[in-house]
One Martini backbone bead per residue (centre of mass of N, CA, C, O) as a GRO file, in nm:
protein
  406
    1UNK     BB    1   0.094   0.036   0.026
    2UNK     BB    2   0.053   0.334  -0.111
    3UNK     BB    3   0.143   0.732  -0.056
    4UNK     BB    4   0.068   0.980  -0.147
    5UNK     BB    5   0.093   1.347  -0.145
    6UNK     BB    6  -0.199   1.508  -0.222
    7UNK     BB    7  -0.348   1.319  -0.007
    8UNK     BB    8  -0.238   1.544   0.193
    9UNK     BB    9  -0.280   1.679   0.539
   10UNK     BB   10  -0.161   1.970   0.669
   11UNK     BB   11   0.015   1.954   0.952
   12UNK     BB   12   0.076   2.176   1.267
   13UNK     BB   13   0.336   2.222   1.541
   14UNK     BB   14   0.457   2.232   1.868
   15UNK     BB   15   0.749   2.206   2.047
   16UNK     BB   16   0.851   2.223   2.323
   17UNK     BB   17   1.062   2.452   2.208
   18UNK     BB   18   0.802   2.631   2.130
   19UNK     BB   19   0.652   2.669   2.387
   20UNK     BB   20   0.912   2.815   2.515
   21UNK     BB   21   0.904   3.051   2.330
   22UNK     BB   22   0.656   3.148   2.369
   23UNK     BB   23   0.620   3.121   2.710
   24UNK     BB   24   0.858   3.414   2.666
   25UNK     BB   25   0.747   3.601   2.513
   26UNK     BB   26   0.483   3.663   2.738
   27UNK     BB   27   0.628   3.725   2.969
   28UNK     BB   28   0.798   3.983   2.821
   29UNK     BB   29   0.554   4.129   2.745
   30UNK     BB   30   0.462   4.158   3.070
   31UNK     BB   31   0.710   4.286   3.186
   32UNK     BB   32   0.772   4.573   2.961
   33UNK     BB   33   0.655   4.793   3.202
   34UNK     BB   34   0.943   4.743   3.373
   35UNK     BB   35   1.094   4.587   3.131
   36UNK     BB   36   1.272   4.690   2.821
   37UNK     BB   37   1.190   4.432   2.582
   38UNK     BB   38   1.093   4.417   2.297
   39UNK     BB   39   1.346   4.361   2.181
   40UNK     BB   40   1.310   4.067   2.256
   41UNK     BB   41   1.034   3.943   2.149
   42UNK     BB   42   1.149   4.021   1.844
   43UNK     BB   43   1.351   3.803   1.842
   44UNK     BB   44   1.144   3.585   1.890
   45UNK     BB   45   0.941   3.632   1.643
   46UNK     BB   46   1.222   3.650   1.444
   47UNK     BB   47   1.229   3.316   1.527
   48UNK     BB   48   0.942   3.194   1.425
   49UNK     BB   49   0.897   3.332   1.168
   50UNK     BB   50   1.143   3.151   1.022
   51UNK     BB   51   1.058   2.891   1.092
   52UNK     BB   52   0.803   2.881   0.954
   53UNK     BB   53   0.854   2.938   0.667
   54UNK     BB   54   1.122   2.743   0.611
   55UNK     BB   55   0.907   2.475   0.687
   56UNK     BB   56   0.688   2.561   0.441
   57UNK     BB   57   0.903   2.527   0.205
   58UNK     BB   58   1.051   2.242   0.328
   59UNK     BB   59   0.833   2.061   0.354
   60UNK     BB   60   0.735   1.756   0.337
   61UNK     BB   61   0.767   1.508   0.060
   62UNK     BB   62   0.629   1.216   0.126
   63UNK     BB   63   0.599   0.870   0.013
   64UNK     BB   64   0.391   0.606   0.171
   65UNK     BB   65   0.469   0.291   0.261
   66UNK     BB   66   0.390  -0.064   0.331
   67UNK     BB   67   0.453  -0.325   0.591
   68UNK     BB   68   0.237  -0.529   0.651
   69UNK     BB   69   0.080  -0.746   0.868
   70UNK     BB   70  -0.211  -0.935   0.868
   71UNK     BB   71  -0.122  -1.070   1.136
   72UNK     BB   72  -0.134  -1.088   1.505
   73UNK     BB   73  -0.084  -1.125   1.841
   74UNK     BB   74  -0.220  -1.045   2.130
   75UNK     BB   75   0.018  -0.890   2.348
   76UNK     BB   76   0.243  -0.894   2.114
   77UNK     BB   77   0.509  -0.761   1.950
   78UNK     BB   78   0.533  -0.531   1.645
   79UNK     BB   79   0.656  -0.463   1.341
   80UNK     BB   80   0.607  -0.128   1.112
   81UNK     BB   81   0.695  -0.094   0.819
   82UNK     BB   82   0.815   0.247   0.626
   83UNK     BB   83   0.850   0.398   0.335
   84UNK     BB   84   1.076   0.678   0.242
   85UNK     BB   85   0.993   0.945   0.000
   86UNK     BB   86   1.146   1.219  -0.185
   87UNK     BB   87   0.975   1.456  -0.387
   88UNK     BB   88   1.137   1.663  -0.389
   89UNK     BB   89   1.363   1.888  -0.462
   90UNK     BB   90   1.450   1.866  -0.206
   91UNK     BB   91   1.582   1.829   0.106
   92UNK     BB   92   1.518   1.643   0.371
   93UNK     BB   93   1.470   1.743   0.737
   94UNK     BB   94   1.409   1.605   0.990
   95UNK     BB   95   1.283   1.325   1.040
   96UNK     BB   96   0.965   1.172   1.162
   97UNK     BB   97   0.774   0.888   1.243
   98UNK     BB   98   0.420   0.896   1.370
   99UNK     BB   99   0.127   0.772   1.523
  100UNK     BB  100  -0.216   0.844   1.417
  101UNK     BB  101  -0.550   0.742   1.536
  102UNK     BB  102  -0.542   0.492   1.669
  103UNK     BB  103  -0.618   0.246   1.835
  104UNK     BB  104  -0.634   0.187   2.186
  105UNK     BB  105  -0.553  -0.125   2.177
  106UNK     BB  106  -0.266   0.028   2.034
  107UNK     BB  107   0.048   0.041   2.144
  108UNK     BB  108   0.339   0.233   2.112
  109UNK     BB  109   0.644   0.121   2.240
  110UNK     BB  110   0.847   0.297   2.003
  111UNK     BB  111   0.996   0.487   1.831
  112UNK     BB  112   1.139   0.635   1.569
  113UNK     BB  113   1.390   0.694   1.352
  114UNK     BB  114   1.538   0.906   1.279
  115UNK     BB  115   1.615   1.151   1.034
  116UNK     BB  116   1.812   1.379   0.858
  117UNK     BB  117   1.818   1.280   0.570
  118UNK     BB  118   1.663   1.342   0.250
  119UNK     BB  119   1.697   1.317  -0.033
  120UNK     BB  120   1.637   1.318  -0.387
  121UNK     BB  121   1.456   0.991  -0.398
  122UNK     BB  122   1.523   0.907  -0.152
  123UNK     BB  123   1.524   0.610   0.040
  124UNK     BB  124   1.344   0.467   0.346
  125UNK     BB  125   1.324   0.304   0.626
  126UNK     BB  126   1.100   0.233   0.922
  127UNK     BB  127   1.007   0.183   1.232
  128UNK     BB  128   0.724   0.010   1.432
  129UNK     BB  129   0.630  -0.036   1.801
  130UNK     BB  130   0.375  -0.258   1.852
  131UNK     BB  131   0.075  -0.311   2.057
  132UNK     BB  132  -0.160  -0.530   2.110
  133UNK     BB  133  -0.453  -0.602   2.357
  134UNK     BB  134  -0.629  -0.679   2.158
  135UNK     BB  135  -0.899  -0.844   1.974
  136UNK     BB  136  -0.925  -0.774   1.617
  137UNK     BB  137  -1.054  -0.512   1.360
  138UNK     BB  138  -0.808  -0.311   1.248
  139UNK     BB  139  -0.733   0.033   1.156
  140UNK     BB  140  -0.454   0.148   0.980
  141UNK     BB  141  -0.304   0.405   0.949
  142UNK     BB  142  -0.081   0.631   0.826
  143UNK     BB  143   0.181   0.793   0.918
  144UNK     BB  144   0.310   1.081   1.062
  145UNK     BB  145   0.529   1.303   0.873
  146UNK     BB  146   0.796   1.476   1.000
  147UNK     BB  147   0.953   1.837   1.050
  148UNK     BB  148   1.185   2.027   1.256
  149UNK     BB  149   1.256   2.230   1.023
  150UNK     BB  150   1.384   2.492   1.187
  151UNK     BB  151   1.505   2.472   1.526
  152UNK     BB  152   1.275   2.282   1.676
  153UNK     BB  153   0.981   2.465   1.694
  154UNK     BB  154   0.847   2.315   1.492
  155UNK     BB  155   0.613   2.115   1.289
  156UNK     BB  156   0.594   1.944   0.956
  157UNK     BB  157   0.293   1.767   0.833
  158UNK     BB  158   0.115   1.466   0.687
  159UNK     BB  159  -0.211   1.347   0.689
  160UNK     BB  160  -0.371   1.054   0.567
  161UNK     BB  161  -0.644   0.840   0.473
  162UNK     BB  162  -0.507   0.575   0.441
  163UNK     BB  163  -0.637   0.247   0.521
  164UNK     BB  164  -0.547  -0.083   0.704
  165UNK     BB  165  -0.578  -0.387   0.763
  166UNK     BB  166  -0.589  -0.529   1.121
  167UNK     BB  167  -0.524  -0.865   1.260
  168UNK     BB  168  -0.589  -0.941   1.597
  169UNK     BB  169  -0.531  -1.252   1.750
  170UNK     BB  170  -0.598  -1.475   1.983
  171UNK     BB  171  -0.478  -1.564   2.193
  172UNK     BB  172  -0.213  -1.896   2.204
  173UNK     BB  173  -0.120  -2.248   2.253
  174UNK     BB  174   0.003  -2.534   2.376
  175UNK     BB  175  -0.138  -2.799   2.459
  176UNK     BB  176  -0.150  -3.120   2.679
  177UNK     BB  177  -0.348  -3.266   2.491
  178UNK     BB  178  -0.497  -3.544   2.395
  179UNK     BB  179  -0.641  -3.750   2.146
  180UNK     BB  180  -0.912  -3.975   2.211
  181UNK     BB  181  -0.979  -4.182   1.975
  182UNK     BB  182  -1.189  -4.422   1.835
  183UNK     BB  183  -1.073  -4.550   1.571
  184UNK     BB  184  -1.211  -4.473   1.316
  185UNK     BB  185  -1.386  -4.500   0.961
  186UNK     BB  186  -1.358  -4.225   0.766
  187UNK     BB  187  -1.565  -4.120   0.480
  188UNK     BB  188  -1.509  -3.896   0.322
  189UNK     BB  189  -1.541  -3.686   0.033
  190UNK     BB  190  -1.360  -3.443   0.101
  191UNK     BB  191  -1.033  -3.531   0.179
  192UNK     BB  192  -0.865  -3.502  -0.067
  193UNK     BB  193  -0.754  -3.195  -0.037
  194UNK     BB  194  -0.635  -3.216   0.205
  195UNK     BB  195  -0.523  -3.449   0.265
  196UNK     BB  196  -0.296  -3.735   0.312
  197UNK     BB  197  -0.148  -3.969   0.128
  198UNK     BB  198  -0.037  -4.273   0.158
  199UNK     BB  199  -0.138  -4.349   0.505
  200UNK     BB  200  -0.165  -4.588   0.682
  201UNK     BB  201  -0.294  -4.757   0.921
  202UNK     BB  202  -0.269  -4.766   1.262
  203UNK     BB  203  -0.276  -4.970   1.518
  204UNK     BB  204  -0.417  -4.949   1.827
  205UNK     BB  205  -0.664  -5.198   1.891
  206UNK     BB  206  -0.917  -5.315   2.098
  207UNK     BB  207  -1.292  -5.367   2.053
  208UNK     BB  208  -1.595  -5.358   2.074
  209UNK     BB  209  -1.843  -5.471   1.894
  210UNK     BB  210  -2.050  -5.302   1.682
  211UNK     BB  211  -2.282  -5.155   1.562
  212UNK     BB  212  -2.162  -5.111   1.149
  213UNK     BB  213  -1.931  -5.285   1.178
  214UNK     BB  214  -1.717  -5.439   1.009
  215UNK     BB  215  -1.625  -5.757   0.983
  216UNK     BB  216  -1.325  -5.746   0.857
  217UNK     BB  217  -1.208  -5.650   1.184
  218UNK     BB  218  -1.233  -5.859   1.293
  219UNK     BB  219  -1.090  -6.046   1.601
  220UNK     BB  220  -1.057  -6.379   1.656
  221UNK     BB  221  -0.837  -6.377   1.893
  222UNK     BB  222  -1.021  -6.164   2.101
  223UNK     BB  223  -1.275  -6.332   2.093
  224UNK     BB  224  -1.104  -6.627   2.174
  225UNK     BB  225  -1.049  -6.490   2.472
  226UNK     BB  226  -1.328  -6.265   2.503
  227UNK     BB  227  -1.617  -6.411   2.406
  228UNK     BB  228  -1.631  -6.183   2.246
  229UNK     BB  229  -1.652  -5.944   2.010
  230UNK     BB  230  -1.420  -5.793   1.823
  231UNK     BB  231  -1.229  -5.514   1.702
  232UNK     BB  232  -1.064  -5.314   1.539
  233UNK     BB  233  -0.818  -5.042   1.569
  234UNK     BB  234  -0.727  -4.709   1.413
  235UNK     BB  235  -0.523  -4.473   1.280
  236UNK     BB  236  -0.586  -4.205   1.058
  237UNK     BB  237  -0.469  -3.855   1.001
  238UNK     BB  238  -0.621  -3.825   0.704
  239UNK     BB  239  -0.923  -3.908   0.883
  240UNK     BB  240  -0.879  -3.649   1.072
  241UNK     BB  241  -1.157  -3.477   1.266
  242UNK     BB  242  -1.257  -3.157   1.328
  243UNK     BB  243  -1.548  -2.969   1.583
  244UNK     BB  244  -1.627  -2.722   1.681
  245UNK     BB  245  -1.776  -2.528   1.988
  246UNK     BB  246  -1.864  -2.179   2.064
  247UNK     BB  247  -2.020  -2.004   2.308
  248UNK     BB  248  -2.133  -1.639   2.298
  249UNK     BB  249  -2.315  -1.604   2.567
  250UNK     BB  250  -2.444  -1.344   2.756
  251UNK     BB  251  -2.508  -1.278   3.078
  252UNK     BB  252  -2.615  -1.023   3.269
  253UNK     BB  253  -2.440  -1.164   3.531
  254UNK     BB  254  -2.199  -1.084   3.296
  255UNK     BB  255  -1.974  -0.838   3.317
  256UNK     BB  256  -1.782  -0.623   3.225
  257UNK     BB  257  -1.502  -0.498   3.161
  258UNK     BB  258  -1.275  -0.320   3.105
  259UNK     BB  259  -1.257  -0.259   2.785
  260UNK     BB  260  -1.515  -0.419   2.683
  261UNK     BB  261  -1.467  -0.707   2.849
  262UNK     BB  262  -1.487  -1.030   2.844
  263UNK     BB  263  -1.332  -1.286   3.035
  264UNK     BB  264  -1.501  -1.543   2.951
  265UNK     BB  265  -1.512  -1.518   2.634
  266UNK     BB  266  -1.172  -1.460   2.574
  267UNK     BB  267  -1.154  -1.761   2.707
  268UNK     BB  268  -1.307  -1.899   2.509
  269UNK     BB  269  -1.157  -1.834   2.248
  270UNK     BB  270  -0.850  -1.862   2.349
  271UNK     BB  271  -0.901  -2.169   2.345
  272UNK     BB  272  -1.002  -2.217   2.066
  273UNK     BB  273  -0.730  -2.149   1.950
  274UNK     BB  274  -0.556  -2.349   2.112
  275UNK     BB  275  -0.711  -2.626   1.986
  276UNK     BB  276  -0.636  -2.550   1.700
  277UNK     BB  277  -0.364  -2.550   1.744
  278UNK     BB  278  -0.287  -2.832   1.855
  279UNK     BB  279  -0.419  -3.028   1.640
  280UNK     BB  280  -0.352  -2.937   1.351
  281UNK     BB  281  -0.136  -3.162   1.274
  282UNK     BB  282  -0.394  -3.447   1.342
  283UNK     BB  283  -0.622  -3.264   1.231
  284UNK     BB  284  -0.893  -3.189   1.099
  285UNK     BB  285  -1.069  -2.923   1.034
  286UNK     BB  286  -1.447  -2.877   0.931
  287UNK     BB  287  -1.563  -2.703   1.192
  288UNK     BB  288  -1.729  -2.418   1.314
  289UNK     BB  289  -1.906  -2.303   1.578
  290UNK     BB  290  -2.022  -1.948   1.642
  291UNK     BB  291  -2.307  -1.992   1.817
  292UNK     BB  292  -2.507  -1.954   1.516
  293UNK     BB  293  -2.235  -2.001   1.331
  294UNK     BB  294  -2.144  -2.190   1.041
  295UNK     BB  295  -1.810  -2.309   1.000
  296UNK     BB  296  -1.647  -2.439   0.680
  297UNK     BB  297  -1.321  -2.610   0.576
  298UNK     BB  298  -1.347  -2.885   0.349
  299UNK     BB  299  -1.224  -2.692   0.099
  300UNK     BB  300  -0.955  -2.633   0.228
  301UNK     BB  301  -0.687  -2.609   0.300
  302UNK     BB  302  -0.434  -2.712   0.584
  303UNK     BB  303  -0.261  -2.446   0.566
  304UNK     BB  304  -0.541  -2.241   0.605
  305UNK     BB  305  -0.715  -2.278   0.839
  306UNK     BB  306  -0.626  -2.183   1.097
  307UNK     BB  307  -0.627  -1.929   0.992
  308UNK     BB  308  -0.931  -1.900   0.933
  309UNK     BB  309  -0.986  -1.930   1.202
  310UNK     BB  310  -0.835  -1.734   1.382
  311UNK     BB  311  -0.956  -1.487   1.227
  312UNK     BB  312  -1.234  -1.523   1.304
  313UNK     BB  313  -1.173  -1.540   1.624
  314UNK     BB  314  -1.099  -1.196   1.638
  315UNK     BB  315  -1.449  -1.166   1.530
  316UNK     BB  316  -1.570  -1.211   1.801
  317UNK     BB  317  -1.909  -1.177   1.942
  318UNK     BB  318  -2.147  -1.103   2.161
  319UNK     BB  319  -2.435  -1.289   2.302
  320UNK     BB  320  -2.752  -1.313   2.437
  321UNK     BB  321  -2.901  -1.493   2.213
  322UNK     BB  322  -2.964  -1.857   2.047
  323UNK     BB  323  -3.104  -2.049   1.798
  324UNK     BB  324  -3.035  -2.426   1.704
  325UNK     BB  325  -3.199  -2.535   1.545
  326UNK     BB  326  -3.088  -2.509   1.228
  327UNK     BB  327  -2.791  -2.667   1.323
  328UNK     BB  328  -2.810  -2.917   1.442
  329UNK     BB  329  -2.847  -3.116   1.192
  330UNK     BB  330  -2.605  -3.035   1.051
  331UNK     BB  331  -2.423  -3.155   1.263
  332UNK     BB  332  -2.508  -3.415   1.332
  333UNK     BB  333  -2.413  -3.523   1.026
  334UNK     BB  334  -2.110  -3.424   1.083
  335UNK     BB  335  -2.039  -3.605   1.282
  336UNK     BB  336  -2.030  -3.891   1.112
  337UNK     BB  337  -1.730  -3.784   1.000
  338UNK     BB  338  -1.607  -3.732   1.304
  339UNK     BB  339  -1.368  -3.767   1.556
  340UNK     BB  340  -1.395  -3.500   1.647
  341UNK     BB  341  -1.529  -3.275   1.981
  342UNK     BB  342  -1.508  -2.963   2.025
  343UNK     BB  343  -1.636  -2.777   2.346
  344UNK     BB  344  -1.683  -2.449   2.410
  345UNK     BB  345  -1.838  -2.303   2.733
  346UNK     BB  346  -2.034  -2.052   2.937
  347UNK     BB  347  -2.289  -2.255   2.944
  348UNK     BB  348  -2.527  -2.487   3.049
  349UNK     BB  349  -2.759  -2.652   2.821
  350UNK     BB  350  -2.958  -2.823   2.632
  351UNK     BB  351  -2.845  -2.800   2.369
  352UNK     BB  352  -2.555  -2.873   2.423
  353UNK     BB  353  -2.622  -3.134   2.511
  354UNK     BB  354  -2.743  -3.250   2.253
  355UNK     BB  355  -2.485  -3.202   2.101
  356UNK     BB  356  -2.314  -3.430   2.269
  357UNK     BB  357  -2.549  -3.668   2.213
  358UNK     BB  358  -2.500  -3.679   1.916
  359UNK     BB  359  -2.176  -3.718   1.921
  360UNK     BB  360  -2.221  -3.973   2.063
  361UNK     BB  361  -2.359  -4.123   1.889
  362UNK     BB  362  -2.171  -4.109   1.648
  363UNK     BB  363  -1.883  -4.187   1.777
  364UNK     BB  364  -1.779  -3.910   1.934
  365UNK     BB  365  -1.555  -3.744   2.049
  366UNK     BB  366  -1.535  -3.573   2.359
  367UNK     BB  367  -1.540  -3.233   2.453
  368UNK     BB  368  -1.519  -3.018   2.728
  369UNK     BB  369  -1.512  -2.664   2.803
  370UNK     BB  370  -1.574  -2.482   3.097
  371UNK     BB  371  -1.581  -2.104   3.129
  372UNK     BB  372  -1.536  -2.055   3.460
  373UNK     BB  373  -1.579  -1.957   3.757
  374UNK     BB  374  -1.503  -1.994   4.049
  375UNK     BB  375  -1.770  -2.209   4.229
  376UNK     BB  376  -1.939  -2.184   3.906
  377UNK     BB  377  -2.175  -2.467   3.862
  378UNK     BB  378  -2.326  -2.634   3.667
  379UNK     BB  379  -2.615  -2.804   3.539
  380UNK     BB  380  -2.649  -3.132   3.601
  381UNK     BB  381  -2.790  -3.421   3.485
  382UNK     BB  382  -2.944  -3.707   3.599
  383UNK     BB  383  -2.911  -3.904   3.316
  384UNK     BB  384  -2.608  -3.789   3.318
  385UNK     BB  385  -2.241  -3.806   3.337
  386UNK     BB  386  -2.124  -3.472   3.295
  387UNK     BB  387  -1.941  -3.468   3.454
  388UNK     BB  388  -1.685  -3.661   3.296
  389UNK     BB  389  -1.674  -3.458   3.056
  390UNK     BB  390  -1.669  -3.201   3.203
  391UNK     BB  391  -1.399  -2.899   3.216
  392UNK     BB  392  -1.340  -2.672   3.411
  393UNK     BB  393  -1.209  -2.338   3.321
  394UNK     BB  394  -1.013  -2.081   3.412
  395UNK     BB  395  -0.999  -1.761   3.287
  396UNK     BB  396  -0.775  -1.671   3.392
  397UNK     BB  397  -0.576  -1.922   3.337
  398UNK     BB  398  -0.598  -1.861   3.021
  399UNK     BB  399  -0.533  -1.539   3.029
  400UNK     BB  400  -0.241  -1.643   3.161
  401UNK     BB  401  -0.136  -1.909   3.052
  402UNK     BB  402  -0.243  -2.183   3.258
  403UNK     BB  403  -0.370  -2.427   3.047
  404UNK     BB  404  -0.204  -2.659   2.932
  405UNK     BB  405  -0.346  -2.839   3.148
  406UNK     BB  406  -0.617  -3.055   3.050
   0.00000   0.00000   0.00000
């Protein structure tokens, strides 16, 4: 992205400097009817407006370009690199430059390096070091180009119009935790575009048979050692699957704090990132429910999923109420192709529990994480042991990076 100078509008400063010298005149001027300094006032009159003069005739015509990052991750400092070219005829000095108009959620946290010269046409690189502080897709404005030629007097800048999207990513670390899979074998018609081929599954283990199972996976030494029949069970990572599900629902006694911040929401988010984040090696992410927004990523590369969820998840908004009677259908056939199923859940309540018993029944392995404040316990249903299932993680343990260990 480059900005023309033409596109931008010249804004006038007085910098620490200036301020001194105005409120020396000032002084001046109020106590020349006792000492006759009128002097001493004209001659610093006739150093501002000097200043004034040449800082105008010689003001930066500077074109700037832009080399940022598409998406940074909220918490980490980030360099924003911005190109600067000389189109006057004549040689730039003391150039800064600083951002305006920034998101307040991103702070600047070193300046840039000034240029002492910058010659006819001449070009230069400067960086800019800042930190998003939280997650979403904020408008990054290009930087205003200052000079402080000549005696650092006053700035002449000019303020450009064009922005730039910037995503910020939430927070998101590797869990501890690994994928219980039930080691069956999915069909799914459209694997082939991500999966990786040629991998032949691995073998796990034996298991009761079930109806619907291969007889052809029968082992019929573990029927008769276990008098019972059973079957074999395979890994194949090529056709491990899984949806996530978040549930962003704020009910009124869950007040936002500063920063119009929901600590379980954030917590929840950040979980669901770091969930995508830890699987995506071993797993495809097919499905992603956000709310009552169902997002399906099995036509994207392995590659781009990731970038993907995470994406989306920069711009999850807290909801009121949500109803799922139109999802759940379509989710509960997705489970038959899935073998991971990951809720991450701010409060537990029957839609909730049916899409988990719908995920059982289809023989998906599930997780559950309830990102509840410590004390504030789900209200479980009396005819499943759904203590078993879910797992309460604190908000605050997530948004400080301690639940690695889930």
């Amino acid at each position: 992205m480059a900005a023309t100078v033409t596109d931008a509008k010249i804004r006038l400063r007085l910098t620490d400097a200036g301020r001194m010298l105005l409120a020396g005149m000032l002084f001046f001027f109020v106590t020349a009817a006792v000492i006759p300094a009128f002097g001493v006032v004209t001659a610093l009159l006739a150093v501002l407006l000097l200043a004034w003069i040449v800082g105008s005739v010689l003001r930066p015509r500077v074109a700037i370009t832009a080399d940022l990052p598409d998406s940074v991750v909220a918490g980490q400092k980030v360099t924003l690199r911005y190109g600067l070219q000389n189109m006057a005829r004549v040689p730039a000095y003391d150039l800064r430059v600083r951002l305006d108009g920034m998101p307040e959620t991103i702070e600047q946290t070193a300046p840039a390096d000034a240029v002492s010269r910058l010659g006819r046409g001449q070009r230069v690189e400067v960086s800019l070091a800042v930190c998003p502080e939280r997650r979403g897709h904020f408008e990054i404005p290009l930087p205003v180009c200052e000079s402080s030629f000549p005696f650092n007097l006053m700035t002449f800048g000019a303020v450009r119009r064009q922005k730039r999207m910037l995503t910020v990513l939430p927070v998101h670390y590797r869990l501890s935790f690994s994928l219980q899979r039930l080691g069956r074998h999915v069909q799914a018609g459209h694997a082939g575009f991500a999966g990786r081929a040629e991998i032949s599954p691995e073998y796990a283990g034996n298991r009761p048979f079930l109806p619907g199972d291969s007889p052809r996976r029968i082992d019929t030494r573990a029927w008769a050692r276990l008098s019972v029949p059973a079957t074999k069970e395979y890994h194949n990572d090529s056709e491990s699957r899984a949806v996530l599900v978040l549930d962003t629902r704020i009910k009124g006694g869950q007040r936002a704090s500063d920063g119009e911040e929901i600590p379980e929401l954030e917590a929840a988010v950040s979980l669901c990132a770091s969930v995508a984040y830890t699987i995506n090696r071993d797993c495809l992410v097919d499905a992603m429910l956000i709310g009552d927004e169902l997002h399906q990523y099995h036509a994207r590369r392995r590659s781009v999923r990731l970038d993907r969820i995470h994406n989306t998840l920069a711009g999850v908004q807290a909801a009121d109420e949500y109803v799922l009677d139109e999802v759940v259908p379509t989710l509960g056939d997705r489970f038959y192709e899935t073998t991971e199923a990951v809720f991450i859940l701010l409060d537990w309540d029957a839609t909730y529990a049916r899409l988990v018993e719908l995920a059982a029944r289809a023989r998906c392995h599930t997780t559950v994480f309830l990102a509840a404040p410590s004390g504030r316990h789900p209200d479980w249903t009396n005819d499943v042991n759904w203590a078993d299932v879910v797992k309460v993680v604190s908000p605050d343990d997530v948004l400080k990076g301690h639940a690695e260990r889930l």
